[in-house]
VMD Tcl script that draws the C-alpha trace (Angstrom):
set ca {
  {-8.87 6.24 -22.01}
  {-7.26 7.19 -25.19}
  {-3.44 6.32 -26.04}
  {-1.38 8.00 -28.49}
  {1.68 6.24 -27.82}
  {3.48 2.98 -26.37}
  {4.73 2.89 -22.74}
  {8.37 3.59 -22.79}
  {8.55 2.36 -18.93}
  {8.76 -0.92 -17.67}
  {7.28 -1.16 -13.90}
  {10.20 -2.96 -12.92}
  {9.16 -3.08 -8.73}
  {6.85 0.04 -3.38}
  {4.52 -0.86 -2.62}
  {0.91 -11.58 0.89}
  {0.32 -14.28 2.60}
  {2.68 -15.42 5.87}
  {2.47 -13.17 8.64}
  {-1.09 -12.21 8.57}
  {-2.89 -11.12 12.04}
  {-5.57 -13.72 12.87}
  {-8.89 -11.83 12.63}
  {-12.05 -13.03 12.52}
  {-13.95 -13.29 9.26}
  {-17.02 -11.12 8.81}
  {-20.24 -12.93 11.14}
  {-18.16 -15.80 12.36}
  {-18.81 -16.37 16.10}
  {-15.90 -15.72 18.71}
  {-17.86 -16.93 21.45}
  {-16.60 -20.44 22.01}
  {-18.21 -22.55 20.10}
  {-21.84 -21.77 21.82}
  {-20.02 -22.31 25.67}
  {-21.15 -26.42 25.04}
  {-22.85 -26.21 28.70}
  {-23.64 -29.85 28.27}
  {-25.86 -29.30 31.52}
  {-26.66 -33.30 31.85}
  {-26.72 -32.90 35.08}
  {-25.75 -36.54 35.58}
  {-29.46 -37.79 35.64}
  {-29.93 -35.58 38.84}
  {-27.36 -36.67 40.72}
  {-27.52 -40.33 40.00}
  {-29.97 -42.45 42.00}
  {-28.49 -40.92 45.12}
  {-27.31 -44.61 46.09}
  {-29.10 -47.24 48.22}
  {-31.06 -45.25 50.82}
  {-32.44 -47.21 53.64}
  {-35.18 -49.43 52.21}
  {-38.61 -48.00 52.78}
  {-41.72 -50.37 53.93}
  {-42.94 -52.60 51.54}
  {-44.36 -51.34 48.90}
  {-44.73 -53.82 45.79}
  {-41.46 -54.24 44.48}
  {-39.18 -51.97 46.78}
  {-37.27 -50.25 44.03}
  {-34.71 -48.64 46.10}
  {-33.60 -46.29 43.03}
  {-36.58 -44.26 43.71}
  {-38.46 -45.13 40.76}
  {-42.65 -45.96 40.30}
  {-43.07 -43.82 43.66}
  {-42.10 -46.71 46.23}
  {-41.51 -43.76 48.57}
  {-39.49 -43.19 50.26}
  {-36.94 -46.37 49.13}
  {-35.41 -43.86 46.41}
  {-34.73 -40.62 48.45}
  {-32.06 -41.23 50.48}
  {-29.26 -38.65 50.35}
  {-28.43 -36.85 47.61}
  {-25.56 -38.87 45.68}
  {-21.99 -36.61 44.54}
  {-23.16 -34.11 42.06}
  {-22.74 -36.32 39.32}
  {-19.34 -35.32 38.40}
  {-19.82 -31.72 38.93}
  {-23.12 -32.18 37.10}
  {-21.09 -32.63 33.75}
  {-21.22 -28.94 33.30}
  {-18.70 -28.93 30.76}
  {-18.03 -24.85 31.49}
  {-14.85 -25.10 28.65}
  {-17.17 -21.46 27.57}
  {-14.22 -20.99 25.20}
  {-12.20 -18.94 28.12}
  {-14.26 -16.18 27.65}
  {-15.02 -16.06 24.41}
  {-11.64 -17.63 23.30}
  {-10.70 -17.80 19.95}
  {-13.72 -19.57 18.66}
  {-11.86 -22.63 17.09}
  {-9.10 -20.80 14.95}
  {-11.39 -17.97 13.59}
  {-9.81 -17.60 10.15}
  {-8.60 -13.99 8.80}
  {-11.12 -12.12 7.39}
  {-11.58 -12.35 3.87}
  {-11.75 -8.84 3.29}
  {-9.12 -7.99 0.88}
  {-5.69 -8.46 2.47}
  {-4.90 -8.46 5.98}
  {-6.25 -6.70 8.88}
  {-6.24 -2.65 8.52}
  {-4.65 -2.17 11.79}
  {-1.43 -3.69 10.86}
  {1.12 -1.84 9.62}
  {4.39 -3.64 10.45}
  {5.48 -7.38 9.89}
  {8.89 -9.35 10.58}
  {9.46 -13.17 9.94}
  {12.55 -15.34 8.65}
  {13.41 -16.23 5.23}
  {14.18 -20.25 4.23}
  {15.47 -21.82 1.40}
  {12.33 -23.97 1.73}
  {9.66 -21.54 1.57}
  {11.19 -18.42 1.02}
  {9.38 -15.38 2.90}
  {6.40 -13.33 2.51}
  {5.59 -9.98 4.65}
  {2.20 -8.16 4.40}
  {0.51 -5.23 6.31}
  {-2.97 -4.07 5.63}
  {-1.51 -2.27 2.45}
  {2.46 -3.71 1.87}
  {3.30 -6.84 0.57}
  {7.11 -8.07 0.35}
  {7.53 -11.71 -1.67}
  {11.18 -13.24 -1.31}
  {11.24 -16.85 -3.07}
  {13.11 -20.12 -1.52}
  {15.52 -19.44 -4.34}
  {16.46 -15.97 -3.74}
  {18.77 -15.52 -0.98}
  {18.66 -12.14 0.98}
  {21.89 -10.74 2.51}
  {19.82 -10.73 5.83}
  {17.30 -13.99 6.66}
  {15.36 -11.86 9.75}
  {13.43 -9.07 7.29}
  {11.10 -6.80 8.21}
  {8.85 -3.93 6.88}
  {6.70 -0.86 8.36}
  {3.62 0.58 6.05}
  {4.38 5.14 6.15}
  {1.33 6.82 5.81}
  {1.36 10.44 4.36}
  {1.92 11.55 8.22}
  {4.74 9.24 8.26}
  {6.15 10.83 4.87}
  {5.43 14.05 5.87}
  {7.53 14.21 8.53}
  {10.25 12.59 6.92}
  {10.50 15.56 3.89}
  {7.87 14.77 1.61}
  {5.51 17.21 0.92}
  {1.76 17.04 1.56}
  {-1.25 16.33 -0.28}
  {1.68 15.50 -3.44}
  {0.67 12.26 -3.80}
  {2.78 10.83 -1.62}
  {0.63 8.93 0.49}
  {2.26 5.05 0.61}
  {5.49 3.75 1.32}
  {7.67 1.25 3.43}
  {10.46 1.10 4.98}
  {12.34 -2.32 4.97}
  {14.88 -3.64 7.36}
  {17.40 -4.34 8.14}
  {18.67 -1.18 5.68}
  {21.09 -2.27 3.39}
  {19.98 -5.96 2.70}
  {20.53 -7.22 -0.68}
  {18.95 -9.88 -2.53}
  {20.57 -12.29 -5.03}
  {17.74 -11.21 -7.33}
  {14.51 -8.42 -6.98}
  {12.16 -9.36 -4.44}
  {8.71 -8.92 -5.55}
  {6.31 -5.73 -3.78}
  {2.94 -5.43 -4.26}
  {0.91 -2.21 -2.65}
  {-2.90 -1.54 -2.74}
  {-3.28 2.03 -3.33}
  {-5.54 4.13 -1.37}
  {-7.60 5.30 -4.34}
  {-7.79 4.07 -7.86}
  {-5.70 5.77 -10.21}
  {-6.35 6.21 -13.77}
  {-2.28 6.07 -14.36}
  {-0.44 2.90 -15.95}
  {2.83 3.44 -14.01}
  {3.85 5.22 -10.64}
  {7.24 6.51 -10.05}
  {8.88 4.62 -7.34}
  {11.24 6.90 -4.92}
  {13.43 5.77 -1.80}
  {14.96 8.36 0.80}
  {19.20 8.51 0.12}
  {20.56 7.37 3.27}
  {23.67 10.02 3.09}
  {21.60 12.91 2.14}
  {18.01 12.57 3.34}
  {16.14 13.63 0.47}
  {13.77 11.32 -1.74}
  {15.32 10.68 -5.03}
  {14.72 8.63 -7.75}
  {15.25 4.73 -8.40}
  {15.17 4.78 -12.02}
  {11.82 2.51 -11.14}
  {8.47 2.63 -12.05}
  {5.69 0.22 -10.61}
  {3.08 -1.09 -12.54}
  {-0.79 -0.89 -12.18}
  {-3.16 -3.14 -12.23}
  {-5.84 -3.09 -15.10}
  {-8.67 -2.14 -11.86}
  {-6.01 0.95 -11.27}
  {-6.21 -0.11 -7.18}
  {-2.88 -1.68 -7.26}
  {0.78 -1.84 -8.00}
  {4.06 -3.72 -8.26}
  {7.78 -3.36 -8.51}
  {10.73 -5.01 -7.82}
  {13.50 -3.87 -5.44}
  {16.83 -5.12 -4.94}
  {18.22 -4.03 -1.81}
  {16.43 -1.99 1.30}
  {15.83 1.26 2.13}
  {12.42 3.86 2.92}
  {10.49 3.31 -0.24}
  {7.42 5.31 -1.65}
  {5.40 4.71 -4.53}
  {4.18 8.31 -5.84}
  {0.32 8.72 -6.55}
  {0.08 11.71 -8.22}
  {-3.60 13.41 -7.65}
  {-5.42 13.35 -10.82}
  {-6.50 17.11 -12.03}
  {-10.63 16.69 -12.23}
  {-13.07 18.93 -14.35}
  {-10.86 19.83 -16.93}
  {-12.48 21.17 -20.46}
  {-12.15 19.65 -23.69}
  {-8.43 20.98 -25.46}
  {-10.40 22.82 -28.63}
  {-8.97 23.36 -32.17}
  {-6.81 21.11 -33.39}
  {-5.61 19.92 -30.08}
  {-2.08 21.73 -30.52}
  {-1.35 23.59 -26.95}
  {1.96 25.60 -27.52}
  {3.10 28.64 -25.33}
  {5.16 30.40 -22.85}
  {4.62 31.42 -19.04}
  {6.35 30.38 -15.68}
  {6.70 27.77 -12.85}
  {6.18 27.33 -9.69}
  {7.13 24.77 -7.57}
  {10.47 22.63 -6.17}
  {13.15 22.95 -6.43}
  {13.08 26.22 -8.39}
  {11.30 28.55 -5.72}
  {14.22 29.00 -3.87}
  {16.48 30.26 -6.30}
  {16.99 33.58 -7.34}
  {15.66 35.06 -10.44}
  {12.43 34.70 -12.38}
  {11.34 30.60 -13.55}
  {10.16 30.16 -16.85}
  {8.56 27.66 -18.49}
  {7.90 26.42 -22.05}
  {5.52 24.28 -23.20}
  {4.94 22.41 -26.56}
  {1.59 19.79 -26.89}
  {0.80 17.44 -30.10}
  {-1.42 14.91 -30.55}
  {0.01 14.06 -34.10}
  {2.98 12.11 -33.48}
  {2.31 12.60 -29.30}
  {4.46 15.55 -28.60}
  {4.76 16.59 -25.17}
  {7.29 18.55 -24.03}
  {7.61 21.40 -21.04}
  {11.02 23.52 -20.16}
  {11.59 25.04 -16.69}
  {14.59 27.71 -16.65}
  {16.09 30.09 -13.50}
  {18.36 32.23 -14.40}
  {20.05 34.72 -11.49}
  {22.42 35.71 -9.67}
  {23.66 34.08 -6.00}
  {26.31 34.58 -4.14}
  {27.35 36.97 -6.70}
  {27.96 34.11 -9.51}
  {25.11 33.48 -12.46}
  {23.82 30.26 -11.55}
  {21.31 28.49 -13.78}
  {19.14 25.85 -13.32}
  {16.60 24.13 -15.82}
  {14.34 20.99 -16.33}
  {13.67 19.40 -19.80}
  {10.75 17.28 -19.56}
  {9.75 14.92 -22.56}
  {7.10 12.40 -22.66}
  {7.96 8.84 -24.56}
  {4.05 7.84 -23.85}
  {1.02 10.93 -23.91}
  {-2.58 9.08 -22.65}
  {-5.78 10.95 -22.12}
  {-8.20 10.59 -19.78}
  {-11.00 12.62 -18.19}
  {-9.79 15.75 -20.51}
  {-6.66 15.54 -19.47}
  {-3.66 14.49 -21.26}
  {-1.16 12.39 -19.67}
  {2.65 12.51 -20.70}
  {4.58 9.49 -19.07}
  {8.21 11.37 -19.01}
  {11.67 9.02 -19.57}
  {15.10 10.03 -19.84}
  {14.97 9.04 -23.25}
  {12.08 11.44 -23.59}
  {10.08 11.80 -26.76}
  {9.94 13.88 -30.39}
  {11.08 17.25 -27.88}
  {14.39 15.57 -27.15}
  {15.83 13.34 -23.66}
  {14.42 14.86 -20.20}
  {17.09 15.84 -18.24}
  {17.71 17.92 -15.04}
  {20.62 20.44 -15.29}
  {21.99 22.32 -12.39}
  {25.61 23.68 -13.43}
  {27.47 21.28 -15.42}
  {25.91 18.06 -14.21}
  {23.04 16.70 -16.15}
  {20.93 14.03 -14.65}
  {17.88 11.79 -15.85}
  {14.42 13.03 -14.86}
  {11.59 10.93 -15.07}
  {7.95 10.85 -14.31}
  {4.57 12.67 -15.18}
  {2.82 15.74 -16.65}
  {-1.17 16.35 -16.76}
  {-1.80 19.22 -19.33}
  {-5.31 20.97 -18.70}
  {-6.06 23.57 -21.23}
  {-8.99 26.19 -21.61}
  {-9.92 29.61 -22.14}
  {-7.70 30.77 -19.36}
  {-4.71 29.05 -20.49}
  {-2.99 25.99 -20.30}
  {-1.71 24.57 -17.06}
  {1.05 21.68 -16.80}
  {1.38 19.88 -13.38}
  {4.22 18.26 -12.92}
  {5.50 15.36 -10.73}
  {9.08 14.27 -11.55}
  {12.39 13.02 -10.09}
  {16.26 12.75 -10.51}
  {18.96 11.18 -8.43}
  {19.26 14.32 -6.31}
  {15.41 15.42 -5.51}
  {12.11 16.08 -6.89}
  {10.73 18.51 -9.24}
  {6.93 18.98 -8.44}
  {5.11 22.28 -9.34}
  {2.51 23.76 -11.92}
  {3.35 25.55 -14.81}
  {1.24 27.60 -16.78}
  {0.84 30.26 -19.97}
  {-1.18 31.52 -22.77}
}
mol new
graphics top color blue
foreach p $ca { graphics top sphere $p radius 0.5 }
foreach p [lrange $ca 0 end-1] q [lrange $ca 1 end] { graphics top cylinder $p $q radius 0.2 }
display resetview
């Protein structure tokens, strides 16, 4: 991977120990322990007690023994304790002395919720098969019972996020509206390695419904199968995984990418009027910046609408370059939504592919209001 620039974000929190699910560990044997049928049958039912002495025979050994017959078969003696036939088979299979968890990377796959209480002593830690939530002993959270659910991209999908977007993780904590003293610590294993340093962390606006943006970013993990942010109070969290553009061409030239074209994409498709877009690429100085304008006409007003997206960081990978986008932006200025008067921070990030059919920006961003997630491309 090739870096032009310094990461302007810090991953500040979605997405392990303490309320695992007891699984067993790959090969270890459920079955009890081998059943211990300890079938010492008590020596055959013990000598089966003084039977009438038989006729003289040499030394009348009335246990049966050197074949003074018939001085040792009298009636059978008590089973000999039922036979010790210690039938403790591990009730059925039982739980094989404590099988530990798995040591499979992180939990059992099939759970996707967790609860437990937080102490001042050891403080709490909630994991799924994917989710992990660490509280410390000296962090004090506005509600000691916590709990957390793992939302699969079904789960998202129904509640408003589009599909196959990258959003494909999140959680939602509980009780909603619990506070901590200080950010509680959440870790996520990501479905798929990602070649990105940072995700954009989004949580659902409990007055509005949509999925806005936390001003968060979580960090990855050198591997790129993990991440981390902090959160200080709870809501319905995701962590966005952006799908990474694959077989893109070498940029030719001098690497400059410059042009005009349009958009397409939220939340510009709805409006009226034609969307626009305006891109301007760099590698000297890493220069990365894209404008998105509608311009029309509803409810018989002029209503405008645009999107100024600047990268602070531009990485390459695979052919395709990578521009982190901050409010502060870059060289092309602060990235900022505008709708009407109101400005608002955007942040997030662009993948430019460019070839002999044009260049082509996706783009995966958010404000405190919504998303803006589209393609643009131009000559």
């Amino acid at each position: 991977m090739k870096r032009y620039g310094q990461l302007g974000l810090l991953a500040i929190i979605v997405f392990l120990p303490g309320c695992t699910s007891t699984v067993p560990s790959d090969g270890e044997d459920t079955s009890g322990g081998n059943s211990n049928t300890n079938t010492n049958a008590g020596d055959d039912g013990g000598p089966g007690g003084d039977g009438p002495d038989g006729p003289p025979g040499g030394d009348t050994n009335a246990n049966g023994g050197d074949n003074n017959d018939p001085g040792g078969d009298g009636p059978d003696g008590p089973p000999g304790g039922d036979a010790n036939t210690n039938a403790n088979s591990g009730d059925d299979g039982g739980p094989g002395g404590d099988a530990d968890p798995g040591g499979d990377g992180g939990g059992d796959p099939s759970v996707d919720s967790a609860s437990g209480t937080w102490d001042a002593t050891a403080g709490l830690t909630l994991e799924t098969a994917s989710i992990t939530l660490n509280v410390a002993a000296d962090n004090p959270p506005s509600n000691d019972e916590l709990t957390l659910e793992y939302l699969d991209a079904a789960a998202l999908a129904d509640m408003g996020l589009p599909a196959d977007s990258g959003f494909d993780q999140g959680v939602s904590f509980g009780p909603a509206g619990t506070t901590f003293a200080e950010p509680a610590q959440v870790t996520v294993r990501l479905d798929a390695p990602t070649p990105l340093t940072s995700l954009l962390v989004l949580r659902q606006d409990d007055d509005t419904g949509e999925w806005v943006s936390t001003g968060l970013t979580a960090r990855v993990t050198p591997d790129g199968q993990g991440a981390s942010f902090r959160l200080t109070g709870f809501s319905d969290w995701v962590v966005w995984t952006p799908p990474f553009p694959t077989g893109a061409d070498p940029i030719g030239g001098s690497g400059i990418v410059a042009g005009t074209g349009g958009f397409s994409g939220i939340p510009f498709d709805p409006l009226p009027g034609t969307t626009t877009a305006s891109l301007t690429f760099s590698p000297f100085g890493s220069v990365f910046g894209l404008s998105i304008m509608n311009a029309g006409v509803q409810g018989g007003v002029s209503a405008t609408s645009s999107a100024a997206l600047s990268a602070s960081t531009v990485d390459e990978s695979a052919n395709v370059q990578i521009g982190y986008v901050t409010p502060g932006g870059g060289l092309s200025g602060p990235s900022l939504f505008n709708e009407g008067d109101f400005n608002y921070n955007l942040q997030g990030v662009m993948f430019l592919t460019s070839g002999s059919s044009g260049w082509s920006v996706n783009v995966y961003a958010a404000y405190e209001k919504g998303v803006v997630l589209g393609i643009a491309s131009g000559n």
